[in-house]
N, C-alpha and C positions, 0 to 999 in steps of 0.2 A: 168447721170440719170436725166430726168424732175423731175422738182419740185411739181408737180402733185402726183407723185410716194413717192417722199420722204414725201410728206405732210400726205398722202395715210397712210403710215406705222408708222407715229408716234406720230398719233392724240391720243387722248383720247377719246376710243370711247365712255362712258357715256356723255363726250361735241361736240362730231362730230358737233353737227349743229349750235354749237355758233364760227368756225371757219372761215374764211375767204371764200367764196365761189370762189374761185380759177380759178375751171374750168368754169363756168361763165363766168368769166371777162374773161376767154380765148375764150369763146365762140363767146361773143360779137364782141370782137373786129377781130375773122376768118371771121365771117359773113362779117365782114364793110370792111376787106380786100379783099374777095371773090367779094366782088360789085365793089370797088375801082379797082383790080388788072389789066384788062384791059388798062388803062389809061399809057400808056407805051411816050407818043411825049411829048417835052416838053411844049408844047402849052396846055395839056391835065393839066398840074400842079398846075393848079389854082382850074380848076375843083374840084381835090383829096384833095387838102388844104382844098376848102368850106367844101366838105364833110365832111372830117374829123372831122372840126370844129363841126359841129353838131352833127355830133356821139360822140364826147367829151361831148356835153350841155347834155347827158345821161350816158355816161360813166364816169364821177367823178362823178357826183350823188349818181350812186350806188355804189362808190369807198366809198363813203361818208355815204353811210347808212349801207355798212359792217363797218365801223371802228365805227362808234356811238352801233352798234350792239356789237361787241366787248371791245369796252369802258366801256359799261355797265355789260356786264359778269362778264370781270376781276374786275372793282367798286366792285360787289358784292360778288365775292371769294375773295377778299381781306380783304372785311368787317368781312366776315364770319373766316377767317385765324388770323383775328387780336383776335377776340373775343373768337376764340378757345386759342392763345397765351395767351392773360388775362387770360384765366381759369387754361391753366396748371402752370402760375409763381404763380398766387394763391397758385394753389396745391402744387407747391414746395415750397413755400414759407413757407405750412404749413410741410412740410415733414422736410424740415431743424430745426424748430422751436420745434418739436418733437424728432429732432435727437438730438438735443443741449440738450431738456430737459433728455430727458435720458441720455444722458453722466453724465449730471450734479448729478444727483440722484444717480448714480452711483457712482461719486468722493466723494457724501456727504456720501454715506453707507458707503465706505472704509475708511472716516476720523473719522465715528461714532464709526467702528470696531476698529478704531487705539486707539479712545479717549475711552474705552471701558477697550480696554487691559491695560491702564496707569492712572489708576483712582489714586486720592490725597491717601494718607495714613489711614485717618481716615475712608473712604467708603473700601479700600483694608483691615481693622481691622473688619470692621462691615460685611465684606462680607465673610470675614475669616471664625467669631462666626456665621453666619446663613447657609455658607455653613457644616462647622463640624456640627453640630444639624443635615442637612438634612443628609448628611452623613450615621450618625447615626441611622437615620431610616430606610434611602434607599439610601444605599453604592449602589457605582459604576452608580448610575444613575441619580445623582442629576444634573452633568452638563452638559449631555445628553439632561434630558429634559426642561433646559434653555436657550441651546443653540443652539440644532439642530432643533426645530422649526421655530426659528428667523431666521434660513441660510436659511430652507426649502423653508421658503414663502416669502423671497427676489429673492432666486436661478427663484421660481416659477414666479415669475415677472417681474426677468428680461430675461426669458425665452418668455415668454408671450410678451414682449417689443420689442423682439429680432425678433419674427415671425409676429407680426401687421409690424413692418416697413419692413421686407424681401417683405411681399405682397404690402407694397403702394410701395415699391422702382419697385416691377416687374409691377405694373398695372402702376407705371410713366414711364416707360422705353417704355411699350408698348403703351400707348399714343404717347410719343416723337419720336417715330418711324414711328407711322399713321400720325403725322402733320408735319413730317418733308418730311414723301412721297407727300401730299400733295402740299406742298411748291412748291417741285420739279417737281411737275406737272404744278404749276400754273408760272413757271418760263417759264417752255419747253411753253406753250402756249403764252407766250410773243412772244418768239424767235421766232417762226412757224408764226405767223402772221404775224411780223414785217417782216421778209424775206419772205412771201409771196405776202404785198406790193408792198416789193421792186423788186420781181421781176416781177411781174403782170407791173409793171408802166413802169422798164426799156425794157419790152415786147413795152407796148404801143409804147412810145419813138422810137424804133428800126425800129416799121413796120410803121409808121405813118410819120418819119422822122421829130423829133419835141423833145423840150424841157419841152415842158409843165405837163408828165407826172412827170420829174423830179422835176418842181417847184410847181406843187399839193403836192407832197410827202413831200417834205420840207416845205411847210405851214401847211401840215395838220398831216400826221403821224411821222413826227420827231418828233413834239411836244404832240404826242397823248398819253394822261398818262400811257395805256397800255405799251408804247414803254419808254417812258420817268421816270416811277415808279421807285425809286430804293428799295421801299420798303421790297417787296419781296425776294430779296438779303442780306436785312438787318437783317431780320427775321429768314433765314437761320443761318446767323452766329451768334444769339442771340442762335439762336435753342443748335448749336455745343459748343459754347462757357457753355451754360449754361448744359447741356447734359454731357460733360464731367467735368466739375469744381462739380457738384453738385453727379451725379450717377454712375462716372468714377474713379472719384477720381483724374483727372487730367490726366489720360491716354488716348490721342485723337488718335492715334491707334485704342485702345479697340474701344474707342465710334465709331469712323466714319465707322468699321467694321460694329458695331452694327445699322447706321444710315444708310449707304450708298444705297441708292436705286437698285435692282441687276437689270440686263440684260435681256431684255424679254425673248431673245434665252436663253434658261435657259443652263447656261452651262454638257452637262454631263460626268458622271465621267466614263474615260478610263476602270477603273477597275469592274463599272456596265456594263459598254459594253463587255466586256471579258464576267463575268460571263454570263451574257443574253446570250450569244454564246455558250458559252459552257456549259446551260443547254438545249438548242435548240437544240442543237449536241446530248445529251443522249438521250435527248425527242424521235428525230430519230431514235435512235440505239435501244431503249424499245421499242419503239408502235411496228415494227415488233417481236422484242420476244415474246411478250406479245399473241401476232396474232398466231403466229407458236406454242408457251405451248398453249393456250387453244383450237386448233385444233387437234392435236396429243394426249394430254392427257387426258383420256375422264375418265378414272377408276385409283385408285393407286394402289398400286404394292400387295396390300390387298385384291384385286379385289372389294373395296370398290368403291363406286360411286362419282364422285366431288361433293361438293356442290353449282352447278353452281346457282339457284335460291337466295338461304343465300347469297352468295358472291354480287348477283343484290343486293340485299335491301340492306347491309351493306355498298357497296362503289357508291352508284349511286349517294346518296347526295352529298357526301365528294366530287365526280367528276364537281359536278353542282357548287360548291361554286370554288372551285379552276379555273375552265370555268369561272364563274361570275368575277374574280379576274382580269381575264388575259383581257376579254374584256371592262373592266371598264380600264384600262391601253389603252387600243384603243380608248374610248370614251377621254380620255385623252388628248391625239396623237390630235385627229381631235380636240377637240377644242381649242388645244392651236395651233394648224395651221392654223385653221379662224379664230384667235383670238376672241373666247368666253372668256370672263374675270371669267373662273371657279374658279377662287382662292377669289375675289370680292365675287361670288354667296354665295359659300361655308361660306365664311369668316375664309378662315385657314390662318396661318401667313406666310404671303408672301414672306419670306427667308428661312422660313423651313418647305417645304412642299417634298410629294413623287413626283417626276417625271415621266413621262409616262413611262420612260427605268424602273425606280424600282419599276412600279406598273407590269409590262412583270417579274422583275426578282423574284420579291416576286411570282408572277403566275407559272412563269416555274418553280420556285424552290421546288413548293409543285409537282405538275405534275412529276417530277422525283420520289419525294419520293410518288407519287399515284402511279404511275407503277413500282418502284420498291417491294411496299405492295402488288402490286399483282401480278406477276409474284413470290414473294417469297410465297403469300396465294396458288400458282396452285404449285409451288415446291413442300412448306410442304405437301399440300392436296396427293400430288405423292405419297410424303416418306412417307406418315402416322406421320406427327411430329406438332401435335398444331396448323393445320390451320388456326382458327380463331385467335388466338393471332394477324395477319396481321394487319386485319382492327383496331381491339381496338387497336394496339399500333399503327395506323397513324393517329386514333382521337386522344388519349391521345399526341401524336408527337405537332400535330395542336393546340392544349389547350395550352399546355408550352411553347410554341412561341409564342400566343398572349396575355399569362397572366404575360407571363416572365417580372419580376422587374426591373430587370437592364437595365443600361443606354444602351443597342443596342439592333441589330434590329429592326431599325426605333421605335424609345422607343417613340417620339413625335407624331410619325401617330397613334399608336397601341392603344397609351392613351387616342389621339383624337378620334379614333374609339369607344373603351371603354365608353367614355363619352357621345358620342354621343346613344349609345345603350344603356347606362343607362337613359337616358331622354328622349327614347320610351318609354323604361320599364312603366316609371313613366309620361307619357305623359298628363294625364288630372290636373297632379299638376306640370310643367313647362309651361313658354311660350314656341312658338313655331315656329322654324326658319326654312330658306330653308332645311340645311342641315339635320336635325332634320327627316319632311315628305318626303326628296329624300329617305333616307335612308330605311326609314319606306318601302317605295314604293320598292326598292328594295328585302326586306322580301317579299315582297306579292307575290312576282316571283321567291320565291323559296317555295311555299308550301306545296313540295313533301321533303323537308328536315322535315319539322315539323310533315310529317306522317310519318315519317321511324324511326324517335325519339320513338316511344311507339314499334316499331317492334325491334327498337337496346338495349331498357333496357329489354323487356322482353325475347329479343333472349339470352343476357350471364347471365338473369336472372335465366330463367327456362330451356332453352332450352340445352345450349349449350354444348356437353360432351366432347368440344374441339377434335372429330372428325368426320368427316363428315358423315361417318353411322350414328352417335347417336346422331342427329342434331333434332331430335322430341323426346317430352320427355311426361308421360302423368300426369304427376302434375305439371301444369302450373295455374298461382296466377288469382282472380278474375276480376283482371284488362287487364288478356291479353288473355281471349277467349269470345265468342259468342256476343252477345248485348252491356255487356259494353269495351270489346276493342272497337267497332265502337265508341263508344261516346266518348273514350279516343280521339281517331284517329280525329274524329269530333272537339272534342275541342282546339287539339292544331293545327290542319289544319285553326281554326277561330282567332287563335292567332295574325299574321300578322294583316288583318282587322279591330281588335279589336285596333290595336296600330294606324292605322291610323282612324278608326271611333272616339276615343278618343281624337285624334290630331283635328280634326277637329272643335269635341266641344269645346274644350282649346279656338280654335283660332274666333269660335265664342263669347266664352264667353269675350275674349277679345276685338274684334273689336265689336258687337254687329252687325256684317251682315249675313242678314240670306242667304243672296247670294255674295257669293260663297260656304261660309263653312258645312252650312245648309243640301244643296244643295250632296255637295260633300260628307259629313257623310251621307247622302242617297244612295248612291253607293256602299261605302261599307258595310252599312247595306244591300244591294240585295246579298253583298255575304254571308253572315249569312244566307241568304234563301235557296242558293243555293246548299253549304256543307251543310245544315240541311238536303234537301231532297234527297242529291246526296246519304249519310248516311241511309237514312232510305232505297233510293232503295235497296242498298248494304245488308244491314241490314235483307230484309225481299226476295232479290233474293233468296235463298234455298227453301222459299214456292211456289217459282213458276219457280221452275226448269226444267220440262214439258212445259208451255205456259207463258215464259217470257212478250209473249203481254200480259196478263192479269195483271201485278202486274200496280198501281194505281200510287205507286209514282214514276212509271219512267213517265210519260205523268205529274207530276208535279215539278218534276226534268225538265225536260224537256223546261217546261214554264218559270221556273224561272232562268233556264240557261240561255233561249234566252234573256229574260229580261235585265238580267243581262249584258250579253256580249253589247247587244246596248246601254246599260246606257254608259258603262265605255269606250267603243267604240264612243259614240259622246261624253262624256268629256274629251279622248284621243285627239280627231281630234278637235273640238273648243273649250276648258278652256285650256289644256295642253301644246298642240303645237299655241294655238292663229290661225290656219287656217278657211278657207267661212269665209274672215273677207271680209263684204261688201265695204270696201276701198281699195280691193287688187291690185285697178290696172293693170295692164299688168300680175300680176303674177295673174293669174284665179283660185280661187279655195284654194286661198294661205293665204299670210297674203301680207299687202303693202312693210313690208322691211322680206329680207332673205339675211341669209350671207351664206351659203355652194354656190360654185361655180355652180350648177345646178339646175333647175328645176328639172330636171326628177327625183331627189334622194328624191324629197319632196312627187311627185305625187306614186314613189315607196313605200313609206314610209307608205303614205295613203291604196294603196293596201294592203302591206305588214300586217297590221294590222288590217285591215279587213277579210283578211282568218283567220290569228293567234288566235282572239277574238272568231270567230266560229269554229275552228278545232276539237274543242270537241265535235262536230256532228259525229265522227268517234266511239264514245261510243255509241251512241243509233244503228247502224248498227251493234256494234259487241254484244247486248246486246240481239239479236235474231240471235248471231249465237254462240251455245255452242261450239263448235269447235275451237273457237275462246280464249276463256276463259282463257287458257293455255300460252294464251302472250298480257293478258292484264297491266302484271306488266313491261314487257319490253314496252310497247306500251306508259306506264305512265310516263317510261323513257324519252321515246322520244318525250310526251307534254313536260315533265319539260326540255329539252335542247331547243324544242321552244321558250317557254317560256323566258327561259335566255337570245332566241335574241331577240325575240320581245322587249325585257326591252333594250338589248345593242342600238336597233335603237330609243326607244322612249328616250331614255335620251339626246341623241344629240340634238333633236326637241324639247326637254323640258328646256335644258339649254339653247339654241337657243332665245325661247322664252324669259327667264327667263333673258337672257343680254340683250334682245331690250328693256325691261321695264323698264331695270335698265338705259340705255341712254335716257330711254323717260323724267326721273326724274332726269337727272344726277347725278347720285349718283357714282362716283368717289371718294370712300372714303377710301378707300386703295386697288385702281388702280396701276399697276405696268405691263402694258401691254406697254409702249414705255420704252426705254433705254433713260437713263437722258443726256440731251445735254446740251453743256457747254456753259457758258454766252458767247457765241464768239460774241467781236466788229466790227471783221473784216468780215464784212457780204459778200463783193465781193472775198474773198476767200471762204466764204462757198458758194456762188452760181459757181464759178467756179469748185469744187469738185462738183456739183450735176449736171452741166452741164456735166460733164465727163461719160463714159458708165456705169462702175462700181464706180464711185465715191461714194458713197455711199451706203451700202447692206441695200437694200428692205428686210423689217421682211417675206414676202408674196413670193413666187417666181410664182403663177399662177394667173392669172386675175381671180375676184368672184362676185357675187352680194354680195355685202357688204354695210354697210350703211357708211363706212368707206367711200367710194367712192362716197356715193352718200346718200346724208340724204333719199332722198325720190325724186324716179323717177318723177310721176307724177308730183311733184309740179317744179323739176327740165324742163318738159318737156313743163308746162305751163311757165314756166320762160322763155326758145329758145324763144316760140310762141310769147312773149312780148317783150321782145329783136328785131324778126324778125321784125314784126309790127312796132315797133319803128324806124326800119331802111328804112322800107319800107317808112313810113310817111315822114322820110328827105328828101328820096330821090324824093317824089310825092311831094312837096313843091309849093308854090307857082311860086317859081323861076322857068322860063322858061328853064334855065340850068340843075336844078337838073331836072327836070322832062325830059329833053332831056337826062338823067344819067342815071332814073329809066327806061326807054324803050331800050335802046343799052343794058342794063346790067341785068333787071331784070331774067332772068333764069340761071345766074350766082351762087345766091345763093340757087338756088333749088339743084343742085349738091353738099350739105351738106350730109350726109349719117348717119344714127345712126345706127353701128351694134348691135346684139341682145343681147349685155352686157347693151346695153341705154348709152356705151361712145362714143362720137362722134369726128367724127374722120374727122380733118380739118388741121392737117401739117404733 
């Protein structure tokens, strides 16, 4: 494997551009061999020496101003590593001091208690004559209420004592965990550079036939602090040492478990892969069942009629959110395959988080139990037996599973979910993080669950006589006919919006810019306009059931839809995805850095979302045809499964986004996207494993635009052009020789090629 590749796969991509520019210096010197290569006689060899020579008076230069470039990064994550170590020995320092003091408090209660019970004789006399007297007044409860207060509000204390240090013990643990990843990064960054060097120089060396690359290297990068620091190793084992002596108890097992940095390739588990299989398996063997009962069974044995319509509205949500579930497991997939640092974004705890295999298996696993709720709702409806019991007992199923206590089924995600949807709820009185408005965002692309919510309490409210004849009922409650069900329907259709227009203000009222957040709470305020007057079309369509062109608020529906979809349609395409960024360079119409391996999936993306935004122009054509009327609830269906992809493709382009900004800041702060490499001294054994075909496995197996590869084309492209130039100048010299060099050779180096990746391809 070239060391290109290797470098490729286990940079850190928040610092991709403080690394070694690698291929570069490969570049440089294909060029000076491409001009050189001709000179084959040995009379010719003096020539290739001068040459060379002067491509050296530029080539340690720049050897020279990446290792100062580098010198100074690792300088300042070191600074920053040390100053984070002072902070947490403080904080242990104060957590031990705390722990002592409670012990201590504790052994003085138990000697109070000892010294208490064995009092001198003349207090055991005198305690005697005042407890007989209390006695006497109030038998049986005098030493109750001496004693059991004293224990009550010690018990209460040291309860109290017991849960402040449980949480500074878990917020130091979770600290020593982010700085001990840290550490681990800033080690691998050592190593990667120093063997990039080394092998850059023993490159030179080889094709130049020369020594000199080796004795730059030795004056300059053997001694270079980045390579030469042992600091960082030392802090490690400050880390472990103190890690386990203090929060361990001594168990370095336990702790390095708890420390150990894991594997990008997230390993997964044999028996998540079974199950995925083998609901994938039933998923197949129901969706035709499911197909074959509701074609054949149209009436029950009652000669009653199904209630195919009840059946839409009660499981169309439930269908949207378990779809939503499965393809959020794919957005998963893809960016932990172009390595998106979604765990970074998020900020979940980067040892125990879901996998993309148990975000498919938690998906399929409800999908069974969706198809088996209804193929058993078209059974019962058959037999005449309790039809609707289906649906309410696979919402009631779905509640107990995410509210469930106990320590499984993924008790860590459910919680984290939990949490995270409590601080929507409550969104204008928390800060407000990525994970926080992703989420939020996500609600807004299920809308049609938040209308079908007033249709499900009022269907087993009033309606439902649990059998499908007597599915309409005519005492139904004020909230679910005429006028104000629409406004019920209206308001919790605005509910989503609401949580992100609230988010918005939080985060202005935090940062104090009226751009972005300003800006963006103006968005979703256009959807407040939009369900207002969609509502009122709805609302007031009966009076104009003969000449539907005549009702007013569909042409204001109308306007405020289109408004609306272009707002949130150009903050999709330039604040969300970051694309028409005027520096895009070669990627036209793009942004300057993209990592999915295509253009075309970006420009598709753009399309894709341009119809999507406007699809709901298929309601004003059906809105003058009553004929049509009759499958506008199915038709609603099938915006809301839009909808759920349109959100599956915007989230790739928004995470997308969302890790270029985090590399533009490097914010590498509990990064965990390379597998930790060992302090190896012996660096000519790691360069011959990398020289090997499979010596080392590539995290990537397909070539991508990534910034992994390539900080930034353009400026990589302006860097050849100076390079070339450079070589071109040696070789046009004053010397009568090299200038008889640059004429015999010059179209030598036009024969470079850049295929359409921007990697260039010169051995």
């Amino acid at each position: 494997m070239k060391f290109a590749e290797h470098l490729s796969a286990h940079v850190t991509p928040e610092w991709t551009s403080q690394y070694i520019r690698y291929d570069d210096m490969k570049e440089l010197l294909a060029q000076a061999m491409s001009k050189a290569q001709p000179f084959a006689d040995d009379s010719d060899n003096v020539l290739r020496e001068q040459f060379f020579y002067r491509v050296d008076e530029h080539f340690f230069p720049y050897c020279e101003k990446e290792a100062t470039k580098i010198n100074t990064f690792f300088a300042e994550k070191l600074a920053e590593a040390i100053r984070r170590w002072e902070t947490l020995q403080s904080e242990i320092g104060h957590f031990e001091q705390s722990h002592r003091h409670g012990s201590r408090r504790t052994e003085t209660s138990a000697v109070n208690t000892t010294g208490t019970n064995a009092p001198n004789d003349d207090t055991k006399s005198t305690k005697k004559s005042r407890r007989s007297v209390h006695t006497e007044e109030n038998p049986g409860t005098a030493s109750l209420a001496r004693v059991l207060p004293e224990r009550l509000i010690e018990k209460t204390r040291e309860k109290h004592t017991k849960r402040v240090q449980y949480r500074k013990r878990n917020d130091l643990k979770l600290a020593f965990s982010e700085f001990y990843l840290m550490l681990v990064l800033l080690q691998n960054y050592q190593t990667l550079n120093f063997t990039g060097f080394r092998k850059i120089l023993k490159k030179h060396d080889k094709l130049f036939q020369t020594a000199r690359g080796e004795e730059w290297r030795k004056l300059h990068i053997d001694s270079a602090p980045f390579h030469t620091s042992k600091r960082v190793e030392l802090l490690i084992n400050e880390v472990e040492t103190k890690y386990t002596d203090v929060l361990e108890a001594g168990d370095r097992s336990r702790a390095m478990k708890r420390l150990r940095v894991p594997p990008l390739e997230e390993k997964q588990s044999p028996a998540v892969t079974f199950r995925v299989g083998v609901f994938v398996g039933m998923i197949c063997l129901l969706v035709p069942t499911v197909i074959v009962l509701g074609t054949n069974l149209h009436d029950s044995q009652s000669t009653k009629p199904l209630a195919w319509r009840q059946a839409l509205f009660l499981y169309r949500s439930t269908f949207l959110i378990v779809l939503h579930i499965v393809l959020v497991g794919i957005n998963v997939y893809g960016w932990s395959s172009s390595g998106v640092n979604h765990v970074l974004i998020f900020e979940i705890d980067p040892r125990n988080h879901l996998t993309y295999q148990q975000f498919l298996e938690i998906g399929f696993f409800l999908f069974v139990l969706w198809f088996l709720s209804f193929a058993g709702f078209i059974l019962s409806s058959y037999f005449d037996f309790y039809p609707f019991v289906q649906p309410l007992g696979f919402v009631t199923m779905i509640l107990l599973l995410l509210f469930n206590p106990t320590q499984t089924l993924y008790h860590h995600a459910r919680f984290w979910f939990l949490k995270i949807m409590g601080r929507i709820i409550c969104a204008p009185f928390y800060r407000v993080g990525f994970a926080d408005f992703w989420l939020a965002d996500q609600l807004t692309s299920l809308e049609l669950l938040f209308f079908d919510i007033e249709y499900f309490v009022c269907f087993y409210i009033y309606d439902v006589g649990w059998w499908p004849v007597d599915a309409s009922s005519a005492g139904r409650g004020f909230l679910c006919h005429s006028w104000p069900q629409v406004a019920v329907q209206t308001i919790l259709m605005a509910v989503p919006s609401w949580f992100r227009f609230a988010q918005c203000l939080r985060r202005y009222r935090d940062t104090k810019q009226k751009f972005p957040h300003l800006v963006n709470a103006g968005k979703y305020a256009s959807g407040f306009f939009v369900i207002g007057t969609n509502a009122a079309r709805r609302a007031t369509a009966i009076n104009y059931i003969n000449n539907p062109a005549s009702n007013p608020y569909l042409y204001v529906w109308i306007v405020t839809a289109f408004i609306g979809s272009t707002y949130k349609l150009i903050w999709d395409i330039k604040m969300d995805w970051g694309f028409f960024d005027k520096n895009a360079g070669e990627n036209k119409f793009l942004r300057d850095q993209i990592v999915y391996p295509s253009k075309f999936y970006y420009y598709a993306g753009i399309v894709e979302d341009f119809i999507f935004r406007y699809i709901w122009v298929i309601n004003v054509f059906m809105q003058f045809r009553t004929s049509s009327a009759e499958y506008t609830d199915v038709i609603g269906f099938i915006f809301g499964l839009i909808e759920i992809f349109r959100r599956f493709i915007w989230n790739y382009f928004r995470l997308e986004n969302e890790h270029l900004n985090n590399c533009g800041e490097f914010r590498a702060v509990r990064d965990i996207s390379i597998a930790p490499i060992s302090n190896i001294t012996d660096y000519t054994t790691l360069e011959d494993m990398m020289d090997k075909e499979n010596g080392i496995k590539n995290r990537r197996q397909s070539k991508r635009h990534d910034l992994l590869g390539k900080v930034n084309n353009r400026e990589i492209k302006k860097q050849t052009h100076d390079n070339e130039k450079s070589l071109t100048h040696l070789s046009t010299n004053s010397s009568p020789v090299n200038e008889e060099f640059h004429n015999r050779f010059v179209m030598v180096s036009s024969q470079i090629s850049i295929d359409e990746t921007g990697e260039q391809h010169v051995f």
